[in-house]
N, C-alpha and C positions, 0 to 999 in steps of 0.2 A: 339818731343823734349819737356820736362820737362818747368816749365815756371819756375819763382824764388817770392821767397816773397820780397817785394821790401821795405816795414815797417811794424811794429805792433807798434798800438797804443790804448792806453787806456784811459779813465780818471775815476778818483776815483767818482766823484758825477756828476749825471746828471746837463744839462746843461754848462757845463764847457768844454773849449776847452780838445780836447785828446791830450797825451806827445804821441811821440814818442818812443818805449825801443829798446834795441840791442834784447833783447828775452823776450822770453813767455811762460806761459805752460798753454793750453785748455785742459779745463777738461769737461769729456763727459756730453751731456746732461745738461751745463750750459755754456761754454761760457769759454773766457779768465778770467785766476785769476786776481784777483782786479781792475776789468773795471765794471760800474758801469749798466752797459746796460747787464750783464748776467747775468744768471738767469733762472728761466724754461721758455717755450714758444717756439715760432719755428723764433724767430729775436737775436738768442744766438750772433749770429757775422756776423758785415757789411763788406762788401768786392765791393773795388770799381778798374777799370784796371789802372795800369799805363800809358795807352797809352790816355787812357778819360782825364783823371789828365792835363799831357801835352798838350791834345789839349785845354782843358779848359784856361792854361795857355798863351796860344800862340794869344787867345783873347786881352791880353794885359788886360783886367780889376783889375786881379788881380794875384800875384804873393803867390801862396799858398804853402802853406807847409804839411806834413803829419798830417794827422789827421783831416783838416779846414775842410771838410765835415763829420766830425764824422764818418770817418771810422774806423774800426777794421784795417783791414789787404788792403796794397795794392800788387796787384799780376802784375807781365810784362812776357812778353813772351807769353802768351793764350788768346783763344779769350772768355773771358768770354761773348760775346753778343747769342755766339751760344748756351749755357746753358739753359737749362729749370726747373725747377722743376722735384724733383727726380734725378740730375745731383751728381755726390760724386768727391772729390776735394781730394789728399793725401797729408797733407804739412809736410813734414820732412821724418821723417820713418814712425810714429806710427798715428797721427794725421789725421780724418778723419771728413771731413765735406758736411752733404746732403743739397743742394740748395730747400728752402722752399719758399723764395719770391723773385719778381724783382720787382724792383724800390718802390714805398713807396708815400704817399699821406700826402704833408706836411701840419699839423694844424697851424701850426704856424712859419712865416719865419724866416728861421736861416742868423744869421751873415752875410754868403756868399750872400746870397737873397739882404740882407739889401743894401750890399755895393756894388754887381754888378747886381742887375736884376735877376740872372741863378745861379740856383745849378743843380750838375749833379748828383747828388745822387738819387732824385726821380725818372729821367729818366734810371739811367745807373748803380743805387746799386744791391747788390745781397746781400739777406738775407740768414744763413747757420744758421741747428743745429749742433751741435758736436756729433758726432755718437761715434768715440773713442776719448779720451785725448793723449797728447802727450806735450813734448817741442818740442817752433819751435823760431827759431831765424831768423833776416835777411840774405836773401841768402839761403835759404835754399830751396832745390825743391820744386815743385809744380806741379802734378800730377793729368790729368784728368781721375778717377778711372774708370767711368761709365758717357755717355751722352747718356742725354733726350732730343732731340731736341726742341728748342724752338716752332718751329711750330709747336709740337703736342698738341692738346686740352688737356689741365688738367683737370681729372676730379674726382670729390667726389659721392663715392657709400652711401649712408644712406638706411639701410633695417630699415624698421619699424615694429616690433611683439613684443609682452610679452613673447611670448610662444619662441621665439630662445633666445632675449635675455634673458631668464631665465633657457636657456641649454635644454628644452624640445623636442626643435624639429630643424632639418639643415635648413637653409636658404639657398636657390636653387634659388628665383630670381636675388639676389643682386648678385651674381656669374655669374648668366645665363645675367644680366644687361652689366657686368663689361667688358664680353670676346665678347660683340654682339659691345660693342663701341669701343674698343682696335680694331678690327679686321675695324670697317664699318666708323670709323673718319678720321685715328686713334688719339686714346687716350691715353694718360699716366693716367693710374689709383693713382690717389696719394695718397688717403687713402680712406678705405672701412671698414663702421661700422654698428653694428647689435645695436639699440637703442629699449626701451620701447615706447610702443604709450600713451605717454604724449609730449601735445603741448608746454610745458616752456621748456624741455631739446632740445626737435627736433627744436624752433624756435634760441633757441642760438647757438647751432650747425651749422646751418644756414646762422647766423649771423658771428659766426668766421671761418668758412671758405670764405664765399662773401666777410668780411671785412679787406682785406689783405695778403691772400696767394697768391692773382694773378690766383684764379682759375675761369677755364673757364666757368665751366657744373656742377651744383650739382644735382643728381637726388635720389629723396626721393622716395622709394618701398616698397607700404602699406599701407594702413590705408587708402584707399581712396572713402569706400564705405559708408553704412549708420548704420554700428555698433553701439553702443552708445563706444567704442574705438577706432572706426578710426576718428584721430583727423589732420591727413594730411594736407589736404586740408587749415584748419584752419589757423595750425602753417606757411605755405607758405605762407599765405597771411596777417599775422602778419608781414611778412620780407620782401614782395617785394615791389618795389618801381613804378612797369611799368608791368601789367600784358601782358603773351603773350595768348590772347583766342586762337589766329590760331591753334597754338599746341595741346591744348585740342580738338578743334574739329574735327582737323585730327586725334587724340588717339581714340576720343570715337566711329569715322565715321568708323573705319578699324574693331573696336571692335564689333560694331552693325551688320557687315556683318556675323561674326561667330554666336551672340549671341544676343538675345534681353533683357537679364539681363544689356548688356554695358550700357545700359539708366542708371542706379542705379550709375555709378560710377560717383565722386564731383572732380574727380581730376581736380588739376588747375595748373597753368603755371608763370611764371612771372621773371622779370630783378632786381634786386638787385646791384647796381652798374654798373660792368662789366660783372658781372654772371648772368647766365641763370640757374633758379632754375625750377627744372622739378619735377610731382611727375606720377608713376605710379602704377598700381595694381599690388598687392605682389602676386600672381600665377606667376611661370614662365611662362607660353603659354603667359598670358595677359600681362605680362609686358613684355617679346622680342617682339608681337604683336604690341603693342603701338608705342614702339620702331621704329620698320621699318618703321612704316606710315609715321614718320617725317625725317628719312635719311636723303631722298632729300633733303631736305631743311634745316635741323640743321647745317653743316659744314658754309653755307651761313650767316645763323644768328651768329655764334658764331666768326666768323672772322668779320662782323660788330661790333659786340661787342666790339672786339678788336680795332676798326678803320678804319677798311678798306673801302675808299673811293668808292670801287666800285657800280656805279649804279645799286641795285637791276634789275631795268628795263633791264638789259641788260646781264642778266644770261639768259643762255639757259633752256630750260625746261628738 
């Protein structure tokens, strides 16, 4: 069963409480017309449930209205918690929208926060881009087109070469990467890119994916030897925050058994907020190689990540 749009609300200038309208028209690739939060980027439109709303409500702190959490759009009838990233939403006929982020890391406490403790937007928002435009009004369906389930590790492919991305030659690892993790986590692949080996594009890259898409696993393919253009290694450790050595040592320990050139490779490892940023050697043997040494034990790391309380010490080998 279909779920319903339950309000659209906008506001004309940041910081300002959202109105409420009867309708709406999203236009692709920016957001709803005249709300002041679209625009490019992948946070074009907030979407929060109506069943969070109410229960928020039933706290008794406070008695809200549409919009108080700076939502876009509130939805009833589906279970928005079971959405992951890559998830597509149909509102009305034409309107189409792919889930980019969940929940959100507030800089600075909004109104709700002030006057009750608790907002539930950071824990329970969903961020959407607009894939198609359309009008949509209150009441109107609401359509789960394609689910990603939440539990699946999100993950970002980054191939690093001159030579692919300047159309020279196919990019085989970042592929051979993509379908070894989809198949052995699994993974939802959420975007997979072919960048130059300069360390100021690959570190911001980096950067906007760890800083708020909600992904799980970034793994960079390339540049991790001793070129004067493998700059990998570098740009990864410009951005992480918490290195993981274990991971490299188990990469380069499975590598040394085929090869004694693996000594040569700098790849390195490390945590970035919630992400786990990986980098491997751009050959595909080497980089599925690396890959498998750590199987074991990546799914265990990346649901840490996530929170999960469970005692390391008492996973099975």
């Amino acid at each position: 069963m279909p779920g319903r749009v339950e309000a659209i609300c906008i506001s004309e200038r940041r910081g300002m409480p959202k109105t409420a309208l009867p309708a709406a028209r999203l236009r692709a690739d920016h957001g709803i017309e005249g709300d002041a939060h679209s625009g490019p980027g992948h946070r074009q439109v907030s979407i929060l449930g109506h069943d969070d709303i109410e229960s928020f409500k039933q706290t008794g702190r406070l008695d809200v209205q549409a919009g108080a959490f700076a939502e876009n759009l509130i939805v009833a009838g589906l279970d928005l918690g079971s959405l992951g990233l890559g998830s597509r939403l149909r509102l009305g006929g034409a309107a189409i929208l792919s889930i980019t982020q969940i929940g959100k890391h507030c800089h600075d406490r909004c109104a709700i926060f002030r006057q009750t403790g608790d907002c539930i937007m950071p824990r329970m928002g969903l961020f959407a881009r607009v894939l198609a435009g359309g009008a949509v009004a209150v009441g109107d369906p609401v359509e789960i087109e394609e689910t990603v389930p939440r539990s699946a590790f999100q993950t970002v492919v980054l191939t690093l070469s001159d030579r692919c991305a300047a159309g020279l030659t196919q990019d085989t690892a970042g592929p051979a990467v993509s379908a070894l993790l989809r198949e052995s986590l699994p993974a939802h692949i959420y975007r997979s890119e072919i960048l130059p080996d300069e360390r100021g594009p690959l570190a911001e890259r980096l950067r906007h994916y760890a800083d708020g898409h909600s992904i799980d696993l970034i793994v960079a393919v390339g540049g991790t030897g001793l070129s004067p253009r493998d700059i990998t290694p570098e740009a990864v450790r410009d951005v992480i925050e918490r290195p993981t050595p274990g991971f490299d040592e188990a990469m380069r320990a499975a590598s040394l058994a085929h090869t004694k050139l693996a000594m040569l490779s700098r790849a390195c490892s490390g945590v970035r907020g919630q992400t786990l940023i990986l980098s491997v050697p751009g050959s595909e043997p080497a980089a599925v190689e690396n890959l498998r040494a750590i199987l074991p034990a990546l799914p265990h790391g990346l649901r840490k990540l996530r929170g999960d309380p469970e005692d390391c010490g008492r996973i099975s080998p």
